[in-house]
N, C-alpha and C positions, 0 to 999 in steps of 0.2 A: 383399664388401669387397676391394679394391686390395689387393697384393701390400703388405705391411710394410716398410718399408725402418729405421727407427728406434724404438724403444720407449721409453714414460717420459722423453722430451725437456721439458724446461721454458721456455717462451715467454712473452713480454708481446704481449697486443694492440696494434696498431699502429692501428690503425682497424676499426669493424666497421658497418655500414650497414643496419640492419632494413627500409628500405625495397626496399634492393636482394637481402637475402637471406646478403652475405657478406660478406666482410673478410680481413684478412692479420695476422699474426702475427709479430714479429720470434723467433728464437731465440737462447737466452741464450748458446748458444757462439760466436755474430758468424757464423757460416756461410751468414748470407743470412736469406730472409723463407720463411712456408708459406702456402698460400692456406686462408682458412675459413671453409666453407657451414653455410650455417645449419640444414640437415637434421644435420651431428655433433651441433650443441647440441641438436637436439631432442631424440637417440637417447639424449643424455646426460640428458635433463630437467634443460638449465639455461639460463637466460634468457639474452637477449640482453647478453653483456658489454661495457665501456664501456675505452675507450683505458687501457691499465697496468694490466689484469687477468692476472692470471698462471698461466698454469693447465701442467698436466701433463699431454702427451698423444704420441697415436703417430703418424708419417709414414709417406706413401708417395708415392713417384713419382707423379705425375699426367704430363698433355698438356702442362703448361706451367711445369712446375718443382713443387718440394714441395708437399706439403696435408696435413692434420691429418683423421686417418682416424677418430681415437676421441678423447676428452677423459676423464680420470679424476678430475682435481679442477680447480678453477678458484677464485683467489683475490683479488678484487676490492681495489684501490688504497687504501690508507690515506686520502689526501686526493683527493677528484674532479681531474679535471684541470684545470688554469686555462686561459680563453681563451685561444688565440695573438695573439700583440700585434705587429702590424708594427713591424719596426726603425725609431726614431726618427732622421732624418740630423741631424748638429752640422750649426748656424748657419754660414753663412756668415760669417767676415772680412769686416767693412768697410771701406774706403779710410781713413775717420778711425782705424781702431783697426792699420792695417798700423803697422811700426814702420821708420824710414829704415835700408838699410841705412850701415851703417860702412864707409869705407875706412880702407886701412894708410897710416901714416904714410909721406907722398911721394909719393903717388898721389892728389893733390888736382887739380883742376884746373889747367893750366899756360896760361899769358897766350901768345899766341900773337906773335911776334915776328917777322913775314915769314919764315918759313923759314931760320930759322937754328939749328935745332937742336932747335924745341920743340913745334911742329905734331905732331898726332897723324896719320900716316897715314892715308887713307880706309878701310875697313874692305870690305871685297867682299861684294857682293852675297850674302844668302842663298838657296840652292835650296831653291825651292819643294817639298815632299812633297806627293803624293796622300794623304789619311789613309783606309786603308781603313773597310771598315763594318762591325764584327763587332760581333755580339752579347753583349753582357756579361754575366759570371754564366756559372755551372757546369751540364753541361747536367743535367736531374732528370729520370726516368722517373715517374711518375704516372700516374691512374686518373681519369675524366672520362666524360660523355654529350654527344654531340653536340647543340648546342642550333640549329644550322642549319647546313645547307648552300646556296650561293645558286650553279643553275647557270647563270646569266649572268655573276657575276663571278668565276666559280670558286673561293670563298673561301667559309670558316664559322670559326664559334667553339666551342670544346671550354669547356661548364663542370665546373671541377674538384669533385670529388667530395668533398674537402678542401680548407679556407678559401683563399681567394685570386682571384684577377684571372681572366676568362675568359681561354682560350687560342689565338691564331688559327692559322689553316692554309689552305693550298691547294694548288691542284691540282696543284702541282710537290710538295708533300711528299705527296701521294697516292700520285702515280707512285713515288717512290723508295720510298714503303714494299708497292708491291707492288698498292694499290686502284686499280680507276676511280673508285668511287662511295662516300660516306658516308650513310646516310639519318638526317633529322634524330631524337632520339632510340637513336642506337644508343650503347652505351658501348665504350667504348676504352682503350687503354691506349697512353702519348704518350711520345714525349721531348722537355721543351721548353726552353729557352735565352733570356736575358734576362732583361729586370730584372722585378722583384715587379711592376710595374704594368704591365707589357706583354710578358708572357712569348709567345714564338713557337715551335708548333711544329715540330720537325724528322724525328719518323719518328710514324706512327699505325698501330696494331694494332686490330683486330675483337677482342674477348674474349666 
């Protein structure tokens, strides 16, 4: 067993994936997340736990940040978890339902009278802006398997390992995180940006 770095810590599952063997942990003092293989539960003889199980167990450093070395109790969520629901967007305003604005009194339109006094000046030209292109939304680290790579367009999709829209990438975010190559089915760990329905990534990790 890894060197101990914390004992009797208390954590909620954050996610746990029996197909894949493992899962992450949040802990209850906010200091971050632990990663947890599924060889702790078995040493512990306890099944596979489900999202808001709470259990009590000891840390240690790992390769790639905390992990849960032993598990002493584990206490399963009052209520199952309910589906995640994508945010519904408010309706649009219709042209029939906008409301006119009001002016201040005096500021009605003026009868234009040759230029004596009541003509509105011509207003100047406005400048044009480029609007840049960024990506909207905060960027999220997440966990995902590659579902292709394609080496003629140099692009693939990352499907997330949790609910949501696949993730795209290419060969510009390869480079910057350090790869040549993804082979389809490897699992990753990303950072992506953009909206719920067309997140993009911007760094991918090998895990």
């Amino acid at each position: 067993m890894k060197n101990v770095t914390a004992t009797n810590v208390t954590a909620t599952v954050k996610w746990f994936k029996p197909e894949k063997g493992f899962g992450f942990v949040r802990l209850a003092d906010g200091s971050g997340e632990a990663f947890l293989h599924a060889s702790v539960l078995a040493a512990a003889s306890l099944p596979n736990p489900v999202e808001g199980t709470t259990v009590v167990c000891d840390l240690a450093q790992g390769a790639k940040g905390p992990q849960v070395v032993a598990i002493h109790s584990a206490t399963p969520p009052e209520t199952p978890p309910a589906p995640r629901a994508r945010n519904q967007r408010p309706p649009r305003a219709t042209a029939s339902a906008a409301q006119p604005m009001s002016q201040p009194p005096g500021l009605g339109a003026q009868p234009d009278d040759g230029g004596e006094g009541f003509a509105r000046p011509p207003k100047p030209p406005r400048e044009r802006r480029e609007r840049q292109a960024e990506p909207a939304g905060p960027a999220t680290m997440a966990y995902g398997t590659v579902r292709w790579y394609n080496l003629d367009s140099q692009s693939g999709l990352i499907e997330p390992w949790e609910d949501g829209a696949t993730v795209y990438f290419d060969r510009a975010t390869l480079r910057q995180s350090g790869l040549d190559i993804v082979a389809d089915g490897e699992d990753v760990r990303y950072l992506a940006v953009g909206s719920e329905d067309a997140p993009v990534a911007q760094r991918v990790e090998l895990i």
